[in-house]
GUVEX-790693 format. One line per 2 residues: their letters; for each residue x, y, z of C-alpha. Coordinates in steps of 0.001 Angstrom, whole numbers, plus 524288, in hexadecimal, padded with zeros to 5 digits. Example, Ala and Ser with C-alpha at 12.3 -4.5 7.8 and 13.67 -1.06 7.14 Angstrom:
AS	8300C 7EE6C 81E78  83566 7FBDC 81BE4
# end
This chain:
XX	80000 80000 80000  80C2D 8092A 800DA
XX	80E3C 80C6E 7F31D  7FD9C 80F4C 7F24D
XX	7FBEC 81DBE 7EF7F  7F1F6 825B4 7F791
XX	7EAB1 830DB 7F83D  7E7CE 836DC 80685
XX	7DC99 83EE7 80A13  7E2D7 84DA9 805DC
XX	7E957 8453D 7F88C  7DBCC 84037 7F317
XX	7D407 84CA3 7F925  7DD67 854F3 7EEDE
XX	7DAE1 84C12 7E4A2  7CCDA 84B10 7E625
XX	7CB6D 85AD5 7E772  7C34F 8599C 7F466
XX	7C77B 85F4D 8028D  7CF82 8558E 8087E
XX	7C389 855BC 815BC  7BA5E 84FB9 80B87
XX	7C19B 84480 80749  7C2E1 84117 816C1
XX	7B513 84251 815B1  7B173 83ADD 80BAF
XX	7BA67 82F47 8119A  7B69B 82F36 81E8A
XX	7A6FA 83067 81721  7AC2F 82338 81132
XX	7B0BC 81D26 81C9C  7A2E5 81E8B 822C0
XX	79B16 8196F 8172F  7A44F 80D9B 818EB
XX	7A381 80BBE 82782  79457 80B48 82690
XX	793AC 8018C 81DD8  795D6 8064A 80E48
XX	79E93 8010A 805E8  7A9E5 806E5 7FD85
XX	7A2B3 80487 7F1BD  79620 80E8A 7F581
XX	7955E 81A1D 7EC66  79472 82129 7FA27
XX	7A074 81CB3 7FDF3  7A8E8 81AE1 7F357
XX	7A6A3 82B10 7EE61  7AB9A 82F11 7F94B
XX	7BA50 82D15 7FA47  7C52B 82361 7F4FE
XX	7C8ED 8181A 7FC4E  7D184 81A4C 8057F
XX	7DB16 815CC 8107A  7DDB9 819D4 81E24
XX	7ED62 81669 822D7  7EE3A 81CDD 8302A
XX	7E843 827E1 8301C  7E92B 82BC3 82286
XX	7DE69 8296F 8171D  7E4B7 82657 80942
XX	7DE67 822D4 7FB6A  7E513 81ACB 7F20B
XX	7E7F7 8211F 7E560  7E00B 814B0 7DF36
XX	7D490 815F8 7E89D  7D25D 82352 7E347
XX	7D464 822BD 7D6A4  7CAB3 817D9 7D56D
XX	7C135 82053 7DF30  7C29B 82AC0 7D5CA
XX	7C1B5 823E4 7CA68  7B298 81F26 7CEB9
XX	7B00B 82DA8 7CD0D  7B5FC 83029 7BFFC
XX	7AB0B 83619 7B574  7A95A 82B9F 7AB94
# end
């Protein structure tokens, strides 16, 4: 897992134009939809942020995990 690339939270905030507070937001919103019971694959739950992994205390996104999150948004 060492030679993964990652986003963290200030990373993909930039990337996705939004204020880094929402994209905490929207992850912890996640979190909760999955704690009572959704799964990953709800439209509810899947909008609202990448994947992601907590190591300690910090929150990162694979580069692969977004691009494939984004890519579910792309205009066809």
């Amino acid at each position: 897992m060492s030679n993964q690339q990652f986003y963290n939270y200030t990373q993909l905030a930039n990337l996705l134009r939004m204020d880094k507070r929402t994209l905490i937001n929207r992850v912890c919103r996640q979190k909760k939809f999955l704690a009572n019971g959704l799964n990953i694959e709800d439209e509810r739950v899947k909008v609202l942020a990448p994947p992601s992994i907590k190591l300690g205390r910090e929150v990162l996104f694979r580069y692969t995990a977004v691009e494939q999150w984004l890519n579910q948004f792309e205009m066809k």
